[in-house]
Phi, psi and omega in degrees: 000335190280348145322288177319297185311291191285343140325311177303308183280345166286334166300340198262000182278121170259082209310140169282169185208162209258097183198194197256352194289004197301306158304006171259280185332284186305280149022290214271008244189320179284322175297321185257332129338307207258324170299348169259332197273355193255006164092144174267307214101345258001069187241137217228125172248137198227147153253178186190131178254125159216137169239147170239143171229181148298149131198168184314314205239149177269354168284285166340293206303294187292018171250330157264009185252343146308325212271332202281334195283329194288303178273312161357294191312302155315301191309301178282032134288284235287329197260347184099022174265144195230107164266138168224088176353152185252143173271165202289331202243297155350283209258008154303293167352288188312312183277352180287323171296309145356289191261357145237095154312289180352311189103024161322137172290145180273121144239128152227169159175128177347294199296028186249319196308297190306310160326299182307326188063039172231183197235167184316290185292003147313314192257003154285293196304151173271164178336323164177157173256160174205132193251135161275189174281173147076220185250023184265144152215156175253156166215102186085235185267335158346146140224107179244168195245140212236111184231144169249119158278110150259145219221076162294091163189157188289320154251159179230142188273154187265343158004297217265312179300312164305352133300322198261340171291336175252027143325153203219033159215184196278110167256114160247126148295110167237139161279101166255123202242154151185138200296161144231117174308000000 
């Protein structure tokens, strides 16, 4: 174990750069630090960003939706975040593990769809869903629960999103964020 550990903690090292983020950088390096040093569990945490917009045109739509991601991209460079875009198979994966914990293997492939006459979300769902009263389903052996906060205010501390995020079991968070003037 002790190869992994300083493998881990050198991954967990964040160089300062001659900019104003450093304390954010050092800040965020002290957090994970203190989280490796108390252990995971092996619980693996992945974020993930989608943003959306309006526009006329779908030429329109994919040229500003390059220009937002390009800078998204930049900004977590700028703090030492290593971010990367997800491909279209890429985030199917993701949600198909999502919807098989168990670890079913994901097989797809593009050249399947027309043939098959089936659809992206064929090859995500799991098998079934079974919905209870109230906000529980189960899906395969799983069972989960579904809750919504709406939070109308002009700020928000990120304290509470950093509570629910460091929750030590498989949790998804979704944000639907939209500013108000």
């Amino acid at each position: 174990q002790g190869g992994r550990g300083s493998e881990a903690e050198s991954a967990i090292h964040i160089p300062a750069q001659d900019d104003a983020f450093n304390s954010i950088r050092s800040e965020y390096a002290d957090m994970l630090k203190n989280q490796f040093a108390k252990g995971n569990n092996g619980l693996v945490k992945h974020k993930y960003i989608t943003f959306s917009i309006e526009a006329d045109s779908m030429n329109a739509a994919k040229s500003r939706l390059a220009r937002i991601e390009t800078d998204i991209l930049n900004n977590f460079k700028v703090l030492g975040v290593s971010a990367h875009p997800m491909t279209g198979y890429d985030r199917l994966e993701m949600l198909h593990g999502i919807f098989h914990p168990e670890g079913e293997p994901f097989r797809f492939s593009w050249d399947w769809l027309i043939p098959s006459g089936l659809t992206t979300k064929d090859f995500i769902a799991p098998s079934s869903f079974r919905f209870g009263e109230g906000r529980t389903f189960r899906m395969g052996k799983k069972i989960g629960a579904v809750s919504f906060l709406e939070i109308l205010a002009p700020e928000l501390n990120d304290r509470i999103l950093s509570e629910i995020l460091d929750l030590e079991n498989g949790v998804i968070v979704n944000l639907h964020i939209r500013s108000i003037d």
